[in-house]
C-alpha positions as CSV (number, residue, x, y, z in Angstrom):
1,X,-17.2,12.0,-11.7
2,X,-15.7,9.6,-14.3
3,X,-16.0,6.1,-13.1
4,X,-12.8,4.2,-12.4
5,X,-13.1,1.2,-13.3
6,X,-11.9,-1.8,-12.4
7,X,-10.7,-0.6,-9.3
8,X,-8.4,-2.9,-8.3
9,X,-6.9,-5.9,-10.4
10,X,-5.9,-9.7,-9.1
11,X,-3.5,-11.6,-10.4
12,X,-4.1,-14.9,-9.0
13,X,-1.2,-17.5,-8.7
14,X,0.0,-20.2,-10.3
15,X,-1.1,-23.8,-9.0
16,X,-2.7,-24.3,-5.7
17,X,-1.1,-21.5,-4.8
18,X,0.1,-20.4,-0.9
19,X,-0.7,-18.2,2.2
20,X,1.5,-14.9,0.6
21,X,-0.7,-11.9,-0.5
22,X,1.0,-9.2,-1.8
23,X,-1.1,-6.0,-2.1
24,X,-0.2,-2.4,-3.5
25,X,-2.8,0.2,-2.5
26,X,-1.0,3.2,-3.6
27,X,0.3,2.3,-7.4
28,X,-2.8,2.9,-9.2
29,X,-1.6,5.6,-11.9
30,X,-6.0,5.7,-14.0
31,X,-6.1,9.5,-13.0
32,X,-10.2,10.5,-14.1
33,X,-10.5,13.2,-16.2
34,X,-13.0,14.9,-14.0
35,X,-10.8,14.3,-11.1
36,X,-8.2,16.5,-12.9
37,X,-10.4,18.9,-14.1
38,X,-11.4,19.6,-10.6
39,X,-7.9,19.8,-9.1
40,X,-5.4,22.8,-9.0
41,X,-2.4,20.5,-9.6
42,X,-1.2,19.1,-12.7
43,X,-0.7,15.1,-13.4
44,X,2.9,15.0,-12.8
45,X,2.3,16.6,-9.3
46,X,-0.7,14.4,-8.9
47,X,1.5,11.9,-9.5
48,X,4.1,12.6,-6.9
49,X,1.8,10.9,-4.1
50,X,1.9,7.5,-5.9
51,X,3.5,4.5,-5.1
52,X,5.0,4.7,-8.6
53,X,5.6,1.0,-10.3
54,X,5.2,-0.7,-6.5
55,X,3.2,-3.6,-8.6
56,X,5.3,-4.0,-11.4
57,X,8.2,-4.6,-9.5
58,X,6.1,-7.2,-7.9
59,X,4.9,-9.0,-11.1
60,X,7.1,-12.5,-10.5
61,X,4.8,-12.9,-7.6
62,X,2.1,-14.4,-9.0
63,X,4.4,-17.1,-10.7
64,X,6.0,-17.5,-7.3
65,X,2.5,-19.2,-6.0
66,X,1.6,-15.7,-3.8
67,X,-1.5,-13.5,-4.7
68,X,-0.9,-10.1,-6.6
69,X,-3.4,-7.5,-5.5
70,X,-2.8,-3.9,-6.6
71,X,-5.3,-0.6,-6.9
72,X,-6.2,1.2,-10.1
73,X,-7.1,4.1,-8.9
74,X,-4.6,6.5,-7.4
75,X,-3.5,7.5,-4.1
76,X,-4.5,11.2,-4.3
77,X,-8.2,10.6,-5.5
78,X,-8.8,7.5,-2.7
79,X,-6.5,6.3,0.0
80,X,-7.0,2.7,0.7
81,X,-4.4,2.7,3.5
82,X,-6.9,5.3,5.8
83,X,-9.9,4.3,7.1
84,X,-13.3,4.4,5.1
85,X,-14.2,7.6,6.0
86,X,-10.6,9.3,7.5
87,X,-12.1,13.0,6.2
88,X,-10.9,16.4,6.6
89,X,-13.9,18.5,7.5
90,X,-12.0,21.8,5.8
91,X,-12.1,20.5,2.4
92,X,-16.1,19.5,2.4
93,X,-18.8,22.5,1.6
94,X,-21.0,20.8,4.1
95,X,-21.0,19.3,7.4
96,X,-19.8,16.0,7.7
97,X,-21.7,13.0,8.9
98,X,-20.7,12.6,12.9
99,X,-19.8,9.1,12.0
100,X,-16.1,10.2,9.8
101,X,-13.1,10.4,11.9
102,X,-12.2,13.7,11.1
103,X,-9.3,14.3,13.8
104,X,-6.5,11.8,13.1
105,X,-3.2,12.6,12.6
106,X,-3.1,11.9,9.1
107,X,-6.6,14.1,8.2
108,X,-4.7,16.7,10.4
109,X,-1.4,16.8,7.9
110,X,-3.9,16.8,4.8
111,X,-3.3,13.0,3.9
112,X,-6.6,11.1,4.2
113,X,-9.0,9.0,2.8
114,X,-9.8,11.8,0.5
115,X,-6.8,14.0,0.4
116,X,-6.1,17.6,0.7
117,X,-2.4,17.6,-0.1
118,X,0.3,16.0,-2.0
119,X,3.1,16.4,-0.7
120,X,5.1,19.7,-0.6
121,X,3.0,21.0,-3.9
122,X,0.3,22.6,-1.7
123,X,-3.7,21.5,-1.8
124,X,-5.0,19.7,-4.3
125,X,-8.4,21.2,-5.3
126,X,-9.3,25.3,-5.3
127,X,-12.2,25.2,-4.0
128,X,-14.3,23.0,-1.4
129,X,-15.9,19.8,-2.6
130,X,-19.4,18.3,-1.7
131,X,-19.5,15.3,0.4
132,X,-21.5,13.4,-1.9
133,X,-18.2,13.2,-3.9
134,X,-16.1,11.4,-1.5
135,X,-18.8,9.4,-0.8
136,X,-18.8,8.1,-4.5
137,X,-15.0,7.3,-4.3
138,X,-15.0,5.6,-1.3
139,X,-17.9,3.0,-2.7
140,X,-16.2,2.7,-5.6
141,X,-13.1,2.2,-5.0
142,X,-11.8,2.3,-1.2
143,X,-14.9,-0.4,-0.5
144,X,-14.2,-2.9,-3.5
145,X,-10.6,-2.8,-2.5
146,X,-10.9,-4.1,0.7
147,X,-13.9,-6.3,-0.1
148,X,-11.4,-8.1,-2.5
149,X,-8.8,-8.7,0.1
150,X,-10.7,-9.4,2.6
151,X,-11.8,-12.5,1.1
152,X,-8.0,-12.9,0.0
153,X,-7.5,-13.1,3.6
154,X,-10.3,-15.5,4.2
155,X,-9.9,-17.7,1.7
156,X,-6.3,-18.4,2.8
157,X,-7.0,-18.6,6.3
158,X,-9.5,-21.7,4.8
159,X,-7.1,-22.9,2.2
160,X,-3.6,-22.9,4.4
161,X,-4.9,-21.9,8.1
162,X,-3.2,-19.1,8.1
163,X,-1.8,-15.6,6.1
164,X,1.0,-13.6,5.2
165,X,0.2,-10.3,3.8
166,X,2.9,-8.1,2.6
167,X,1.4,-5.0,2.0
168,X,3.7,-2.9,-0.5
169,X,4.8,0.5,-1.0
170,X,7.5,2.8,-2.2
171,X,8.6,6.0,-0.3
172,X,10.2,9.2,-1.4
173,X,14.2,9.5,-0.8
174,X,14.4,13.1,1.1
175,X,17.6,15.1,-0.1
176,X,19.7,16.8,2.4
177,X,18.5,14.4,5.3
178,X,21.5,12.5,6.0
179,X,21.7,8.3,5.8
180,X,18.3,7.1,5.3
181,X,17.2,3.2,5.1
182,X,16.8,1.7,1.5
183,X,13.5,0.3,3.3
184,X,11.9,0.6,6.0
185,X,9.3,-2.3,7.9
186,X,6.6,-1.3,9.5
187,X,5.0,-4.4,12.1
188,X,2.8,-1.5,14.0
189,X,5.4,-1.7,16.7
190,X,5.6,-5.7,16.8
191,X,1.6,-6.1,17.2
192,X,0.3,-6.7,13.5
193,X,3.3,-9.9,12.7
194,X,5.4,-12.0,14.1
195,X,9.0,-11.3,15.2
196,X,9.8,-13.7,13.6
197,X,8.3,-12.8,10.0
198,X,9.9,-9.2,10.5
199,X,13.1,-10.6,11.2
200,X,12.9,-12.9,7.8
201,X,12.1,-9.9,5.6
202,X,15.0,-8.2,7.5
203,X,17.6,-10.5,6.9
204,X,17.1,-11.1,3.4
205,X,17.2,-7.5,2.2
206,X,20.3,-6.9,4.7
207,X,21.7,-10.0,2.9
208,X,21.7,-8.0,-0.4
209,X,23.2,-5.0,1.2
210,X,20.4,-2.6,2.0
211,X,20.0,-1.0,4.7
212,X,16.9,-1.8,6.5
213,X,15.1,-0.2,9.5
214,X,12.2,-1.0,11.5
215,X,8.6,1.4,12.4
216,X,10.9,4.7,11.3
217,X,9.2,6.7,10.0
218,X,6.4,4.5,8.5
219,X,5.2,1.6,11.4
220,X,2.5,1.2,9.0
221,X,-0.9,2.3,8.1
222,X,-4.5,0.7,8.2
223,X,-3.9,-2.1,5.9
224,X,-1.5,-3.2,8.1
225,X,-3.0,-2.0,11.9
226,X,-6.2,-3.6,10.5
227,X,-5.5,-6.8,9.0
228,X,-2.3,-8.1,11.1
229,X,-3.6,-10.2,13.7
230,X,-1.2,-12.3,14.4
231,X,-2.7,-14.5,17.3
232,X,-5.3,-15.6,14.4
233,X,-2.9,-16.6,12.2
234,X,-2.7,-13.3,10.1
235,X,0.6,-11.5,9.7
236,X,0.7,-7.9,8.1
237,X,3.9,-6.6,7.0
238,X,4.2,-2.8,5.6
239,X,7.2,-2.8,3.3
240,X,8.2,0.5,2.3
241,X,11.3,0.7,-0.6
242,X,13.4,4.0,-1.5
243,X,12.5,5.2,-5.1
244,X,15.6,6.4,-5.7
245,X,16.5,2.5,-5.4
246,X,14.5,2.6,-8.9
247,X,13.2,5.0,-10.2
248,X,14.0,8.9,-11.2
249,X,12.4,10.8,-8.8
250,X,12.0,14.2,-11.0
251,X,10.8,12.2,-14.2
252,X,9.2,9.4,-12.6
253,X,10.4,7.1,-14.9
254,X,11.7,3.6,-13.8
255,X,16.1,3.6,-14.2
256,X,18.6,1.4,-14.2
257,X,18.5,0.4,-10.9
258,X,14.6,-1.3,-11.5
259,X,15.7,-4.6,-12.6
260,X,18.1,-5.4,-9.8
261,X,15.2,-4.7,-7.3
262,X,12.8,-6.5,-8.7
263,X,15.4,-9.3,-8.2
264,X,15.8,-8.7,-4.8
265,X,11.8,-9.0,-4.1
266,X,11.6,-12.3,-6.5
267,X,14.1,-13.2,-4.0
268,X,12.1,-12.2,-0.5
269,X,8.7,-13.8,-2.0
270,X,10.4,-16.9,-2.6
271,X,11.5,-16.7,1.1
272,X,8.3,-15.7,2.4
273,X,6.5,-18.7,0.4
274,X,8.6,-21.0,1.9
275,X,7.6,-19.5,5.2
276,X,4.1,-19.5,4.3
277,X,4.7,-23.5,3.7
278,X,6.1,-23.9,7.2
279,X,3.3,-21.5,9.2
280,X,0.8,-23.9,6.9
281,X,2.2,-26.9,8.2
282,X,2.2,-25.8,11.6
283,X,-1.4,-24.3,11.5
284,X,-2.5,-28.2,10.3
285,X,-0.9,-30.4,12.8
């Protein structure tokens, strides 16, 4: 296996900086050549899985005063939004350690931390692989990702006494479906943030004319069920935006529309920093 390296990247913010952490696990685009020697799919379809340009549209965060934390590595070589070791026993030539969750929902539709599938273009590899290779991606780059925010978490729980993590994605805009949201939040059914933090990020892409909805279809994935704990001062938000907001969805190039949304999320970090502020002030009286 080709190393992937660095895994993730941190783009730290500007001055003392504030309780808002960003993160993008699904918009790393370094694709290892042994990785795609190995799979039945070309790149483009490889690439169909990713969160295409999720951290670019982000990059005015970091100037903002909130953390930037984004994956390298792509989606369909290591999930970090599944658990450590979320594993699909049917894709493994051996039997798998009784310690991987291997009956989820998601290992069950092909998507976990290693996954089978991508999308509607069938499985990714031909043939079954040893477990000794997910093991490798999963300590390189599923563990360093979430070692790194983990101690973005801490360190702004000890800086500001609390956290907002807005953990950001992009999801595909299904033809023939009828009206469907320009984004969609996912709290984990009001458990991992704050009404009132939901209702924020609501109102100011509403403001701009999107349509927003709430837990449907995504309520959010392990980042979020696993970080947001709200009674501790930690708030997790999934943010998931329509690519067809920015991007071509058969080329997978950014188009016209790119600029104006990157607008719109300068906009909502600005808001969220200032709610950062307040939660800070309240978390030191």
């Amino acid at each position: 296996m080709d190393p992937v390296a660095p895994p993730f990247h941190i783009h730290h913010p500007d001055g003392a900086g504030t309780p808002v952490i960003v993160a993008s696990p699904h918009s790393g685009r370094d694709y290892p050549a042994e990785f795609l020697r190995m799979s039945r799919l070309d790149a483009r379809a490889l690439r169909r899985s990713e969160d295409c340009y999720v951290d670019q549209l982000f990059a005015a965060a970091p100037g903002q005063g909130a953390t930037l934390l984004h994956a390298t590595f792509p989606r369909a070589y290591c999930d970090a939004n599944r658990e450590a070791w979320e594993l699909d026993p049917t894709m493994f030539s051996e039997k798998l350690p009784d310690w991987c969750n291997t009956t989820s929902s998601k290992v069950r539709a092909g998507f976990g931390t290693i996954a089978r599938m991508v999308s509607h273009d069938g499985p990714i590899y031909p043939r079954p692989l040893p477990f000794s290779e997910a093991e490798a991606r999963i300590r390189t780059c599923w563990q360093p990702y979430h070692d790194a925010l983990g101690r973005l978490v801490d360190d702004s729980m000890a800086r500001h006494g609390c956290c907002i993590l807005l953990d950001a994605h992009s999801m595909p805009a299904l033809k023939g479906r009828g009206m469907q949201a320009d984004f969609v939040l996912g709290n984990a059914w009001g458990t991992a943030c704050s009404p009132q933090l939901t209702a924020l990020v609501e109102q100011v892409l509403v403001g701009h004319g999107y349509d927003v909805a709430r837990n449907v279809p995504f309520a959010g994935g392990y980042v979020t069920r696993h970080y947001g704990r709200p009674r501790r001062g930690v708030q997790a938000l999934q943010l998931e935006i329509s690519r067809a907001l920015y991007m071509d969805q058969d080329t997978l190039a950014p188009h016209a529309g790119f600029a104006a949304v990157q607008a719109v999320l300068r906009d909502l970090v600005d808001r969220l920093v200032l709610y950062g502020g307040l939660l800070g002030q309240q978390a030191a009286e």
